[in-house]
BABARO-684436 format. One record per residue (C-alpha): residue in three letters; x, y, z. Coordinates in steps of 0.1 Angstrom, whole numbers, padded with zeros to 4 digits, always signed. Layout:
ALAXYZ;...
This chain:
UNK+0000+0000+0000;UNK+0014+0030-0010;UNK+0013+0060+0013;UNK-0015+0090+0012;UNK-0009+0125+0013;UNK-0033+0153+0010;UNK-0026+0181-0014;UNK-0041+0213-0014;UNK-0038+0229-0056;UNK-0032+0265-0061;UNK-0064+0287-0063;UNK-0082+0258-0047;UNK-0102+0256-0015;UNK-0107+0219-0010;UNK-0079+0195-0006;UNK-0076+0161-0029;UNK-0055+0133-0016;UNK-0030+0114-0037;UNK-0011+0080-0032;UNK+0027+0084-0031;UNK+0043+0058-0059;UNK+0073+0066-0063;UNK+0097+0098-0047;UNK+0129+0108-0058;UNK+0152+0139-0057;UNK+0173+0152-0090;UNK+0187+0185-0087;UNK+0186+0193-0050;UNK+0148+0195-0060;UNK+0122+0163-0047;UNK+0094+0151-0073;UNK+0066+0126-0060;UNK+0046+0104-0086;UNK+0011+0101-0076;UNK-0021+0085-0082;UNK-0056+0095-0073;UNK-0066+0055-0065;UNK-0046+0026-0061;UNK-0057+0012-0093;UNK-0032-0006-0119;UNK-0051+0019-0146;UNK-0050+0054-0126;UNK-0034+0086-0143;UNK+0000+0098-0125;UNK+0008+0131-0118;UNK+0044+0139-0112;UNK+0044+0166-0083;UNK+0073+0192-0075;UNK+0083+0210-0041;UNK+0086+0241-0041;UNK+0094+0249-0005;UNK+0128+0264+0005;UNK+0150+0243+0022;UNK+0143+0244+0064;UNK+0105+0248+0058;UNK+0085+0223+0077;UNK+0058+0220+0052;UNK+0063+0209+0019;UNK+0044+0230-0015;UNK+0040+0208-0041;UNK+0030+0222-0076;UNK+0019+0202-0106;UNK+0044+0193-0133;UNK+0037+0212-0162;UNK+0068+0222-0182;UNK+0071+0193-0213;UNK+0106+0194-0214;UNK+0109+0189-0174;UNK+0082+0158-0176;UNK+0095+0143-0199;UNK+0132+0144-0180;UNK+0114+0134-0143;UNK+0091+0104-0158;UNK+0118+0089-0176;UNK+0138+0089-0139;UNK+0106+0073-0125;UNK+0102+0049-0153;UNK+0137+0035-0144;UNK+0132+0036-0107;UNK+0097+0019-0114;UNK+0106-0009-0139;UNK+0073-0028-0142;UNK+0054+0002-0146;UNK+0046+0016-0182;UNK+0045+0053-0178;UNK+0029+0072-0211;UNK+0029+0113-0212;
């Protein structure tokens, strides 16, 4: 089971959890790769943190750059062997 976090988007009011896939750090910055269910079939979203180092929360902002999804999936796609990510 994969852990849940709760994740509050930009401009929003209510919060939407996520399940935690896969985490890694390139850069000095962390990326998560979440899912909204559990499900073999669920859509991934690869989340970045934007908080400065020493905060205690983490902000996490959709990916949304191409050229920087394409880079961080292929890192999970390695990490994650036998799973088939698709952008």
């Amino acid at each position: 089971m994969n852990k849940k976090i709760e994740f509050c988007p930009v401009g929003e009011d209510k919060t939407v959890g996520f399940f935690v896939v896969e985490e890694t750090r390139i850069g000095g910055v962390s990326y998560l790769l979440v899912t909204e269910t559990e499900d073999e079939e669920a859509d991934a979203y690869i989340l970045k943190d934007l908080s400065k180092d020493g905060e205690a929360e983490a902000c996490y902002t959709f990916v949304e750059d191409d050229g920087e999804l394409e880079a961080v999936s292929k890192i999970f796609a390695e990490l994650l062997e036998d799973v088939d990510i698709e952008l």
